[in-house]
FIRO-345661 format. One record per residue (C-alpha): x, y, z; residue in three letters. Coordinates in steps of 0.2 Angstrom, whole numbers, plus 2048, in hexadecimal, padded with zeros to 3 digits. Each point is the difference from the previous one (the first is absolute). Example, Ala and Ser with C-alpha at 12.3 -4.5 7.8 and 13.67 -1.06 7.14 Angstrom:
+------+-------+-----+-----+
| east | north |  up |   r |
+------+-------+-----+-----+
|  83E |   7EA | 827 | Ala |
|  806 |   811 | 7FD | Ser |
+------+-------+-----+-----+
# end
This chain:
+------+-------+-----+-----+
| east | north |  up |   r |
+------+-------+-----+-----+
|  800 |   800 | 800 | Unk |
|  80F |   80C | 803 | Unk |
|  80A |   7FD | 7F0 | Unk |
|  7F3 |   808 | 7F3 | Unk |
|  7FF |   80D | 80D | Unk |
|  812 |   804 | 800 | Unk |
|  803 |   7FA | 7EC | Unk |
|  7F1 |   811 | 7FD | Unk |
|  80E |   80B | 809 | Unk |
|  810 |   7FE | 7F8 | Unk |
|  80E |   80B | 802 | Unk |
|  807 |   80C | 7F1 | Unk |
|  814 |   7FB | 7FD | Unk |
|  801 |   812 | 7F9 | Unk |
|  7F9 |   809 | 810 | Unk |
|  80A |   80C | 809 | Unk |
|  7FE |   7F9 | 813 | Unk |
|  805 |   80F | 80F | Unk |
|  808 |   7FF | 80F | Unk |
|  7FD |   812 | 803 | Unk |
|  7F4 |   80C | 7FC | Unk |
|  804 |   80B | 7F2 | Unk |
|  7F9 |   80A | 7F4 | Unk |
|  808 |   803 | 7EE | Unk |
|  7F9 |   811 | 800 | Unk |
|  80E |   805 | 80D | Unk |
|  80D |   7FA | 7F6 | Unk |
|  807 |   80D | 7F5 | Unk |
|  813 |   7F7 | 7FC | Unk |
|  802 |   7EB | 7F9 | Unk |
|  810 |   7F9 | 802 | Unk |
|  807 |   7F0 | 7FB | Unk |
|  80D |   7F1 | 800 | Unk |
|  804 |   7F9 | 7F0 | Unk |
|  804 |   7ED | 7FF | Unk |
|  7F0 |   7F7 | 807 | Unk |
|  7F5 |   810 | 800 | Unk |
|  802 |   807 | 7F1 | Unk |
|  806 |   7F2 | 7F6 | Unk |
|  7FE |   7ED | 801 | Unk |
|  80C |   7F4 | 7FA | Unk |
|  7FB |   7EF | 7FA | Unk |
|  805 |   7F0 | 807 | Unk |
|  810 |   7FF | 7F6 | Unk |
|  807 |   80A | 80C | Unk |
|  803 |   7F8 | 80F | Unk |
|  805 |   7F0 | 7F6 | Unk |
|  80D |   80D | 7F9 | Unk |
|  806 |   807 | 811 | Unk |
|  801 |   7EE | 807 | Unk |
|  80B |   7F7 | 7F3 | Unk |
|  80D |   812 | 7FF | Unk |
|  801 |   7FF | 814 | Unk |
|  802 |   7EC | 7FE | Unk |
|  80F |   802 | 7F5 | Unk |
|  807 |   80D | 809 | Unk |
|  801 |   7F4 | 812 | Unk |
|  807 |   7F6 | 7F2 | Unk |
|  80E |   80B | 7F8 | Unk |
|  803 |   80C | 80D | Unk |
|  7FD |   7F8 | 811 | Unk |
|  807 |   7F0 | 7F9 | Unk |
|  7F1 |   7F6 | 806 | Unk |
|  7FE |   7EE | 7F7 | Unk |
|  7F9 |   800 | 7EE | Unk |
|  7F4 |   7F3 | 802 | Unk |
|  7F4 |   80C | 80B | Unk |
|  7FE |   806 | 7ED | Unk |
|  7F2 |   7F0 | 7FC | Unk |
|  7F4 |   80B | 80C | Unk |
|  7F5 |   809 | 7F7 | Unk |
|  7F4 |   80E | 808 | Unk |
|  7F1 |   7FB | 804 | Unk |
|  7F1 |   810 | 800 | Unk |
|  7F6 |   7F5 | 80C | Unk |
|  80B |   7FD | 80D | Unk |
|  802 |   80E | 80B | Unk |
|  7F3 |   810 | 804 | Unk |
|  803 |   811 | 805 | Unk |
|  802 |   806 | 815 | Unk |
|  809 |   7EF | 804 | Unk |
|  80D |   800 | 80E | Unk |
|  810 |   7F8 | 7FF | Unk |
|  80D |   7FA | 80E | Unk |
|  810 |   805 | 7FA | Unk |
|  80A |   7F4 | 80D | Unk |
|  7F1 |   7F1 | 7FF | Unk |
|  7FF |   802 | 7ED | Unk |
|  7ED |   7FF | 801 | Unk |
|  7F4 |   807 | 7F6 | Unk |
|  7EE |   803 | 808 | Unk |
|  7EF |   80B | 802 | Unk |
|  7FE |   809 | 810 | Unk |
|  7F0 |   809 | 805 | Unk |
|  7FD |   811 | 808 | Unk |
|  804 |   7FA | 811 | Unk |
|  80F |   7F8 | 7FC | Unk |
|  7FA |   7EE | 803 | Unk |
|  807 |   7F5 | 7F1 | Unk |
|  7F2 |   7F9 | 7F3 | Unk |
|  804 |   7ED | 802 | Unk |
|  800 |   7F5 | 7F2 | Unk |
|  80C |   80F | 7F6 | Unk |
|  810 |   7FC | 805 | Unk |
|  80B |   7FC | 7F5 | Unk |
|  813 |   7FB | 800 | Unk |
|  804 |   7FF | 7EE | Unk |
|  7F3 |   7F9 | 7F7 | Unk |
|  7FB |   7F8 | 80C | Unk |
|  7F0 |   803 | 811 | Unk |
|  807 |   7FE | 80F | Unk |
|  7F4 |   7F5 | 80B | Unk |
|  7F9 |   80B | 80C | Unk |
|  806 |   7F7 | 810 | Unk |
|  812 |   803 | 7FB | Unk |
|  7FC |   812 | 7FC | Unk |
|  7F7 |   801 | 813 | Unk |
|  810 |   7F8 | 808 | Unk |
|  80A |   80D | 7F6 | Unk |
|  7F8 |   811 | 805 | Unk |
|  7F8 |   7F9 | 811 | Unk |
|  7F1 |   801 | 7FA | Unk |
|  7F8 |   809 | 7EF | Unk |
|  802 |   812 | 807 | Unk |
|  811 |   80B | 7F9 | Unk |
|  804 |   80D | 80A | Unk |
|  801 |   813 | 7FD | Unk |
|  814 |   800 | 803 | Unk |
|  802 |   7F2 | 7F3 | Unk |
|  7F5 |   808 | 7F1 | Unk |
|  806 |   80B | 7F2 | Unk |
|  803 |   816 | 802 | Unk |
|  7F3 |   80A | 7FD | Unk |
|  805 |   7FF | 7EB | Unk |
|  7FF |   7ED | 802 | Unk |
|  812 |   7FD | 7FF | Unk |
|  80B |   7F5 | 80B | Unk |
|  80C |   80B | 808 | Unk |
|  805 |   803 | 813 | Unk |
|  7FE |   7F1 | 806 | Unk |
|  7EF |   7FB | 7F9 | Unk |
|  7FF |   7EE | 7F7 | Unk |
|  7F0 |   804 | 7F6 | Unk |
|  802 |   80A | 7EE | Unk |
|  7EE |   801 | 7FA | Unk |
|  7FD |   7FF | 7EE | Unk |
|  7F5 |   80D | 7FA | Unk |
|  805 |   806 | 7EE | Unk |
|  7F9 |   7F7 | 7F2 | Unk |
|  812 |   801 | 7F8 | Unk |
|  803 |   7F5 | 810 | Unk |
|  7F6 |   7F0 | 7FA | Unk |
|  810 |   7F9 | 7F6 | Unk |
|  80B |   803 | 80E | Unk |
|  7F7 |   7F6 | 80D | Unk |
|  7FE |   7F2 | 7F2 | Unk |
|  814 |   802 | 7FC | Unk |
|  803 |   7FF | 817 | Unk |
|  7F2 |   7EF | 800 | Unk |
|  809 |   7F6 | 7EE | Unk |
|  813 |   803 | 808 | Unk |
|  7FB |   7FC | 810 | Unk |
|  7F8 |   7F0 | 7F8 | Unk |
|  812 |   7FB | 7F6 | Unk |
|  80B |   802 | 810 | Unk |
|  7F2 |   7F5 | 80C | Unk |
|  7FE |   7F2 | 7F2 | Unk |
|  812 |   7FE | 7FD | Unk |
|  803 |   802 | 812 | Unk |
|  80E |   80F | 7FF | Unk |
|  805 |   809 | 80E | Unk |
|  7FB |   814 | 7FE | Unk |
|  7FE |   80E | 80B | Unk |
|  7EE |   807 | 7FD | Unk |
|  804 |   810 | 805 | Unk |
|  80C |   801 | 7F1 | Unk |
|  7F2 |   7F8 | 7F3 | Unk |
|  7F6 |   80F | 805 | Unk |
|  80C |   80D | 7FD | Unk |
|  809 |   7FB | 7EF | Unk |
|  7EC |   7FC | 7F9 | Unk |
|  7FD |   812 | 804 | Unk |
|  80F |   806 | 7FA | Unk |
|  7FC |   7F7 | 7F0 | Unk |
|  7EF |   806 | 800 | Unk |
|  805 |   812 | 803 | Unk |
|  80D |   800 | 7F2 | Unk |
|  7F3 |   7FA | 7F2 | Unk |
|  7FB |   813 | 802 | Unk |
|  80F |   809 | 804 | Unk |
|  809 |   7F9 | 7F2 | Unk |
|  7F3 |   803 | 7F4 | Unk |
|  7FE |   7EE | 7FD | Unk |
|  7EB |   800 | 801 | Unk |
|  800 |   813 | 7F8 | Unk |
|  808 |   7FB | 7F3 | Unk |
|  7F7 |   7F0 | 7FB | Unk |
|  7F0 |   80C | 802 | Unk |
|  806 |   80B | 7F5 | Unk |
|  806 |   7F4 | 7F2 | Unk |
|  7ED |   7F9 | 800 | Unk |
|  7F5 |   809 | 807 | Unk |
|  7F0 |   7F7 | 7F9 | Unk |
|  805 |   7F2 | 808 | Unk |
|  803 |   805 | 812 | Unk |
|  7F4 |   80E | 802 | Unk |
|  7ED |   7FF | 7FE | Unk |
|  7FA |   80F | 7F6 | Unk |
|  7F0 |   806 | 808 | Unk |
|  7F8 |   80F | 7F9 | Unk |
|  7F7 |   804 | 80F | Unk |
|  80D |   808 | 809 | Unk |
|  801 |   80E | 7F2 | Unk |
|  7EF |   802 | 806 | Unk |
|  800 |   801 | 811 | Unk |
|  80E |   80B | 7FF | Unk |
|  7F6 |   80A | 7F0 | Unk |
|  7F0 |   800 | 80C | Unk |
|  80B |   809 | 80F | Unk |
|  809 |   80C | 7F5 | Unk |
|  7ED |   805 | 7F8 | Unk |
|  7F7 |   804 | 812 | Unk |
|  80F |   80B | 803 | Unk |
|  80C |   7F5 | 809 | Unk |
|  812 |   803 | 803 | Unk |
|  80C |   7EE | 7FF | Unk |
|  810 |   7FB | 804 | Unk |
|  80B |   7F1 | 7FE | Unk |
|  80C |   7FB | 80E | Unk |
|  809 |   7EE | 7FB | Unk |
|  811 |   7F7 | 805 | Unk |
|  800 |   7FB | 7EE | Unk |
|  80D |   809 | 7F3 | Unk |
|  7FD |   80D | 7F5 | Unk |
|  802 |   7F6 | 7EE | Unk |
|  7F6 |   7F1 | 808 | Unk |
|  7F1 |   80D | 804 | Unk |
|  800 |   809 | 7F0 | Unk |
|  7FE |   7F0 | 7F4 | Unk |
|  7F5 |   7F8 | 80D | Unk |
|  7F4 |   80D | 801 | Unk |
|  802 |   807 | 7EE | Unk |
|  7FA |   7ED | 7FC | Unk |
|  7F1 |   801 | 80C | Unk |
|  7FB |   810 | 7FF | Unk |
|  805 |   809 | 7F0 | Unk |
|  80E |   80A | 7FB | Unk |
|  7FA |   811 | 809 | Unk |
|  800 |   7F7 | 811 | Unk |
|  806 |   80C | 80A | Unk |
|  7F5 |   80E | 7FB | Unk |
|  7F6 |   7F6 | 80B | Unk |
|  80C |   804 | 80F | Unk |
|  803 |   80E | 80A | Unk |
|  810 |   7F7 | 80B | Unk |
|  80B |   7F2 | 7F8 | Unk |
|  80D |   7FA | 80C | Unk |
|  809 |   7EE | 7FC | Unk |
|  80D |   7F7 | 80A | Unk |
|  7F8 |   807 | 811 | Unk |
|  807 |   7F2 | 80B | Unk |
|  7EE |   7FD | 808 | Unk |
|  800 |   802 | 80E | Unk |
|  80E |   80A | 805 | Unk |
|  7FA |   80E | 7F4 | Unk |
|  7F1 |   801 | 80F | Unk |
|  80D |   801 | 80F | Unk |
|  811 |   808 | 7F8 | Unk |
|  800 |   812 | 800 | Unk |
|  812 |   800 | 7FA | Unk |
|  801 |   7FA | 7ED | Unk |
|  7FB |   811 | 7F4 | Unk |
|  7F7 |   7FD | 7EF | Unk |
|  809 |   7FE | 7F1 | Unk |
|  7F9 |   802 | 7ED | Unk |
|  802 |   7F5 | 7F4 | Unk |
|  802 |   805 | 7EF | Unk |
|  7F8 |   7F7 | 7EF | Unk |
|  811 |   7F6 | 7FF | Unk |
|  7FF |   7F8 | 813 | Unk |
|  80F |   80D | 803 | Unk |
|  7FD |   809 | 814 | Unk |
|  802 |   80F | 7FF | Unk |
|  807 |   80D | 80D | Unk |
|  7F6 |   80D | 802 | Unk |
|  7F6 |   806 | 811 | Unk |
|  7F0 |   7FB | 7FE | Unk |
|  7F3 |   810 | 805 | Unk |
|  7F1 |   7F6 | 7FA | Unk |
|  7F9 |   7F0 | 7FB | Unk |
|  7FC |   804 | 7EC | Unk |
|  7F0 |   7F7 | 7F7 | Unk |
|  808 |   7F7 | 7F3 | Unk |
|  811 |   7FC | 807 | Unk |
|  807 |   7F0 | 808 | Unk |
|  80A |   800 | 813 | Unk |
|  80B |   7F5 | 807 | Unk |
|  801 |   7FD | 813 | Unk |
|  7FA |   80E | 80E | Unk |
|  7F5 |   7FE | 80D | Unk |
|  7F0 |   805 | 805 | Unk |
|  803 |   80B | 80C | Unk |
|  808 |   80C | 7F1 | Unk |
|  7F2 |   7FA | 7F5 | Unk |
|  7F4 |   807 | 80D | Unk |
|  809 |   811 | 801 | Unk |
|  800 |   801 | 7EB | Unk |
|  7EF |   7FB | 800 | Unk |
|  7F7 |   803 | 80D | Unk |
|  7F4 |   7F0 | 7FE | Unk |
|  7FD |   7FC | 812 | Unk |
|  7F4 |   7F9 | 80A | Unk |
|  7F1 |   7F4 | 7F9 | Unk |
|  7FB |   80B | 7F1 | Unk |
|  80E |   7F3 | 7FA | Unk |
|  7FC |   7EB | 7FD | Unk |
|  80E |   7F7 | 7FD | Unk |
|  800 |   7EE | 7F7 | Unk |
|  80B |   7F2 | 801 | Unk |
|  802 |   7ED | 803 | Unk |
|  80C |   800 | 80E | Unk |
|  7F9 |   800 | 810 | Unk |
|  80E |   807 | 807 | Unk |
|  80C |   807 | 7F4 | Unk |
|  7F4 |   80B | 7F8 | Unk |
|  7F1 |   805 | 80C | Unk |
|  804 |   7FD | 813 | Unk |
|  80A |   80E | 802 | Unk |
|  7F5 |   80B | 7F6 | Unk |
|  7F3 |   7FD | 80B | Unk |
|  807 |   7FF | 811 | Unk |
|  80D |   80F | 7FF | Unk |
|  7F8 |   80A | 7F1 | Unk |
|  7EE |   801 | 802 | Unk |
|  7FD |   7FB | 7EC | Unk |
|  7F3 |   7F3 | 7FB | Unk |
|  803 |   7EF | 7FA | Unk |
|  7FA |   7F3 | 7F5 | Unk |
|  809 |   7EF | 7FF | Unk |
|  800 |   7F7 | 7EE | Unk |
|  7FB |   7ED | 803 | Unk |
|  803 |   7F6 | 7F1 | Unk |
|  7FB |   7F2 | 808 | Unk |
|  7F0 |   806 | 805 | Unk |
|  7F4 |   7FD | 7F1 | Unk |
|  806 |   7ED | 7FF | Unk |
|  7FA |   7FF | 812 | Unk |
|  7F3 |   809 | 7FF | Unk |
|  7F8 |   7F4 | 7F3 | Unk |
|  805 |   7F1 | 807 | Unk |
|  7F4 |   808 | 80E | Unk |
|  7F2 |   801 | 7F5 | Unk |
|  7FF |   7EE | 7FA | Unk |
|  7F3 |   7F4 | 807 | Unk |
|  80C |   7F3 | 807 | Unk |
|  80B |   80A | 809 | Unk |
|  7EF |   808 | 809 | Unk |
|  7FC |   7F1 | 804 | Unk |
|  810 |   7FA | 808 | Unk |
|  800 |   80F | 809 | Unk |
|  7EC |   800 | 806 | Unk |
|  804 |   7ED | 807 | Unk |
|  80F |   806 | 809 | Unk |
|  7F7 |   80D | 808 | Unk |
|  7F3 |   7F6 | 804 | Unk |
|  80B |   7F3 | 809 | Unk |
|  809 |   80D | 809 | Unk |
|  7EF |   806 | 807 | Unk |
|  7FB |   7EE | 804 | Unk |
|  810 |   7FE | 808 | Unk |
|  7FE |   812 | 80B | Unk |
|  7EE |   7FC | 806 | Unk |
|  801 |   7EC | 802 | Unk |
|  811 |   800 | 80D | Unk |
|  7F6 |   7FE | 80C | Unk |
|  7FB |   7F1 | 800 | Unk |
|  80D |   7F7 | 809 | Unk |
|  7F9 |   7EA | 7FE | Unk |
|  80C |   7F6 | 7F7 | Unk |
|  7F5 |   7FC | 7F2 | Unk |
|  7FD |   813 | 7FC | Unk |
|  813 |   805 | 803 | Unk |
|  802 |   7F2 | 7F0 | Unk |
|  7F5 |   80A | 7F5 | Unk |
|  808 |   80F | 807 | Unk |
|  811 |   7F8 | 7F8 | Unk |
|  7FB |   7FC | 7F2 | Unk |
|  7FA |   812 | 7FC | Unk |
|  812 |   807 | 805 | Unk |
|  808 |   7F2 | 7F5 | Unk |
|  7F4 |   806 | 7F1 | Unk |
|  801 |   811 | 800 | Unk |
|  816 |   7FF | 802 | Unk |
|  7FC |   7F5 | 7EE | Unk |
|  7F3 |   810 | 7FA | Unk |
|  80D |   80B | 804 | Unk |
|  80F |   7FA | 7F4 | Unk |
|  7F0 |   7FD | 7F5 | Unk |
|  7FF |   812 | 803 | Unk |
|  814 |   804 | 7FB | Unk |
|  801 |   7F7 | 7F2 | Unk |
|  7F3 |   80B | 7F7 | Unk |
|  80D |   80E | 802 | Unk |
|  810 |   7F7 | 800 | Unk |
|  806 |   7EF | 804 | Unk |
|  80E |   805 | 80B | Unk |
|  7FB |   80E | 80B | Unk |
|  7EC |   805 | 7FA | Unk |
|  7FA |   813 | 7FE | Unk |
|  80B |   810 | 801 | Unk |
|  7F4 |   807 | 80C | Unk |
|  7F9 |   7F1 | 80C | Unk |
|  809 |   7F3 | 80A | Unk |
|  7F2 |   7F2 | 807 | Unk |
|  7F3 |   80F | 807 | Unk |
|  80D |   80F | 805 | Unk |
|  806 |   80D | 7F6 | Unk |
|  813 |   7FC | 7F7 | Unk |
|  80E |   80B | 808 | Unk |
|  7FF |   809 | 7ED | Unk |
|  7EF |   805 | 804 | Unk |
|  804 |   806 | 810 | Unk |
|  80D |   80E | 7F7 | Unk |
|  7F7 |   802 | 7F0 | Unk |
|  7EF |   806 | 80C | Unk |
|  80D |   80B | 809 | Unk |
|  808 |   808 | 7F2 | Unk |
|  7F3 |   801 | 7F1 | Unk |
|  7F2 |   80C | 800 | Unk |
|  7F9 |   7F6 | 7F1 | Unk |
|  806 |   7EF | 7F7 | Unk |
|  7FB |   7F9 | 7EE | Unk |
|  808 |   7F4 | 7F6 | Unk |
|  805 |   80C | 7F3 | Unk |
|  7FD |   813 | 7FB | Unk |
|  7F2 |   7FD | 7F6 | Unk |
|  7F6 |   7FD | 80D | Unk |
|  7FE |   814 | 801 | Unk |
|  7F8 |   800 | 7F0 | Unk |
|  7EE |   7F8 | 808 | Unk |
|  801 |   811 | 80C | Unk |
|  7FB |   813 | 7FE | Unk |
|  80F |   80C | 804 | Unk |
|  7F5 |   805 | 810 | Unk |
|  7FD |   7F0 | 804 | Unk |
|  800 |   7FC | 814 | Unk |
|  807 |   7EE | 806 | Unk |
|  7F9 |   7FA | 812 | Unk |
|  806 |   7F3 | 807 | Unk |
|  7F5 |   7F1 | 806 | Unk |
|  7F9 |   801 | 811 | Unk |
|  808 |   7ED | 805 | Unk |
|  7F8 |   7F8 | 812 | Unk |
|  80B |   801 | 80E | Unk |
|  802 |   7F1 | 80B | Unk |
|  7F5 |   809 | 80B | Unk |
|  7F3 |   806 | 7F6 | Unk |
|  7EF |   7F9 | 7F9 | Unk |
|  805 |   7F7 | 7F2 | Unk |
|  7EB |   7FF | 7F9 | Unk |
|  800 |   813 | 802 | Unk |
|  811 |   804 | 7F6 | Unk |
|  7FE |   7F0 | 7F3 | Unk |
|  7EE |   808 | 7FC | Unk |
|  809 |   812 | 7FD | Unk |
|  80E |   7F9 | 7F5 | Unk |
|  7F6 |   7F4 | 7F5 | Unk |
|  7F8 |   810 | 7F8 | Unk |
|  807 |   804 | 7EF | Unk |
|  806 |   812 | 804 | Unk |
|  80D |   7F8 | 80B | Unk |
|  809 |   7F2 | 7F8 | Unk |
|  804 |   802 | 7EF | Unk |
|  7F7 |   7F0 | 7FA | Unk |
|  803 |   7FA | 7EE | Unk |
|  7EF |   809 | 7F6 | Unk |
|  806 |   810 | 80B | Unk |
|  80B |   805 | 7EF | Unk |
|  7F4 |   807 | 7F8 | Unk |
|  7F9 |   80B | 80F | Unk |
|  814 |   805 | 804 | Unk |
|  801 |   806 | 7F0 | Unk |
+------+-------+-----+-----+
# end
């Protein structure tokens, strides 16, 4: 009786879902990230970033060439995972630092979940143990959290090396894995390598999408002013955007900085803007103002603020970094933010079939069986009471496997929130899974976020508020948005 219910309600993958109020009307400046925001690449490019940082563990960290028969695999890891640098161990942690069960792995390989109990005393990783506040494994930490799409090879390169050494029982020093993979990953930029390869075919690595010449065309028509802030080079940009967007791209734009060094560019008030010329040159010259038309190098936001004067939230800034690109904006700078979720429209319609509501109804309802039936305490009802628990652990990894086989949805571990959840409702105004989302809303359009129960309140009373249509953006709510 549910089910039909809940199939007449489906959710819209190209909704824009708030974590905040806001109102487009207040919003008078747009800015942006490039890779993953502006432009999507296909999924010949993590195979490309795996196999150059593969060879170069190979040729330059003289690591054995046989760890060249692994190839990458696009279904093995998700965004938001956490890995132990000194275990070696890849896992999904939730938003109160207890690890997800059933999605560790060591290699390529789970790690049964009474060996990863005795390990960590329990499920639970302590705040001293996880990663900075940019998800990096520094100071003493053991966790790095992975939370660039960029890092998805990398965590598949760590789980296929790890897997070599434990199957042909060598001797390594995790710690030392960790680093010469990052190194390796890091270098496929910094030398060019992936820029390069981009920029020999770039039909074949990005995926041309004429909607975000009209997002930004939309913007620029109601008045708009836009600005570009990426850690990407200036050539790299050019071509990239003159491919997407059209050969007058940066009419579009009012700011166009490239190599920032997100997110240092938010924090470090020492580097000064430099302008790059049409031959990539940098030129000298003190910059007085940030010109419509030209390309920077470098600075920081605290200049770009004083050469501005874009302050405050009349400024909405997107990116798909939870941290690189919109923590600080919103905690130090008063800006608002909306994170770019690729992953989210796949989700979102894996939600909206009929066996995956299903599974999820049952579940539920086994939960609530198991909440109001506890107390019976007779032997034969403590059986039944079993056997739910063992059932609804099976309709769980049922659950997982609709998102990934490893390590399930990006947002949910078994019922709470995932630990990326936690920071993407902290930092992001607003998330979508790509900018052409904006295109279903009116430039004065206001977002408000859903009014969820708390443990504490009446759930009848807040499920009847939320099941109206002007408060969750349901499937056949497109045309009514637009």
């Amino acid at each position: 009786e549910l089910v039909p219910s809940i199939m007449s309600n489906m959710l819209n993958p190209d909704a824009i879902f708030s974590n905040n109020e806001m109102s487009l009307s207040d919003i008078e400046i747009y800015g942006f990230d490039y890779d993953y925001t502006l432009v999507f690449y296909s999924k010949h490019l993590h195979t490309l970033i795996f196999n150059a940082a593969r060879d170069l563990l190979i040729n330059e960290h003289r690591y054995p060439a046989e760890i060249r028969k692994y190839d990458y695999d696009p279904n093995f890891a998700i965004r938001g995972l956490h890995y132990d640098v000194h275990r070696a161990l890849l896992m999904k942690i939730d938003a109160f630092h207890y690890i997800q069960l059933g999605t560790v792995y060591r290699g390529l390989s789970v790690v049964p979940d009474e060996e990863v109990i005795a390990m960590y005393d329990g499920s639970h990783v302590p705040l001293e143990q996880m990663s900075d506040f940019y998800g990096k494994s520094s100071h003493g930490n053991t966790m790095k959290q992975f939370m660039d799409i960029f890092s998805l090879p990398e965590m598949t390169l760590l789980s296929c090396v790890n897997e070599y050494f434990l199957k042909n029982n060598i001797d390594y020093e995790p710690v030392h894995l960790y680093k010469d993979v990052k190194d390796s990953i890091r270098d496929v930029h910094i030398k060019g390598i992936m820029y390069r390869a981009i920029e020999a075919d770039i039909e074949k690595y990005i995926c041309y999408a004429e909607q975000t010449r009209a997002v930004l065309a939309k913007l620029a028509d109601h008045g708009k002013k836009m600005f570009l802030i990426t850690n990407s080079p200036s050539s790299f940009v050019d071509k990239g955007m003159k491919f997407i967007v059209g050969k007058d791209w940066r009419d579009l734009f009012d700011v166009v900085i490239v190599q920032a060094d997100k997110p240092n560019f938010f924090n470090d008030k020492r580097r000064p803007f430099r302008k790059v010329n049409e031959r990539g040159v940098l030129l000298w010259d003190k910059i007085h103002k940030l010109q419509k038309g030209q390309i920077y190098k470098q600075g920081n936001l605290y200049e770009f603020l004083k050469l501005t004067g874009w302050r405050g939230s009349k400024v909405l800034y997107f990116g798909d970094h939870i941290y690189s690109d919109l923590a600080d904006l919103t905690l130090k700078h008063g800006w608002r933010t909306g994170a770019i979720i690729p992953e989210l429209r796949s989700e979102i319609k894996i939600m909206n079939t009929e066996k995956y509501i299903q599974t999820m109804t049952w579940l539920q309802t086994l939960t609530g069986l198991l909440e109001h039936m506890q107390v019976h305490r007779d032997p034969d009802s403590q059986m039944i009471l079993e056997e739910w628990k063992k059932e609804r652990k099976e309709m769980r990894e049922i659950n997982r496997n609709f998102f990934n086989a490893q390590f399930g949805s990006l947002f949910r571990t078994d019922e709470n929130p995932t630990y990326f959840l936690r920071r993407l409702s902290r930092f992001a105004d607003i998330y979508m899974a790509s900018l052409s989302c904006l295109l279903n809303y009116e430039p004065d359009y206001t977002f408000y976020p859903r009014r969820t129960p708390l443990q504490h309140e009446l759930p009848g009373w807040s499920d009847q508020l939320c099941t109206g249509t002007f408060r969750i953006p349901f499937l056949q709510e497109t045309v009514q948005i637009k």
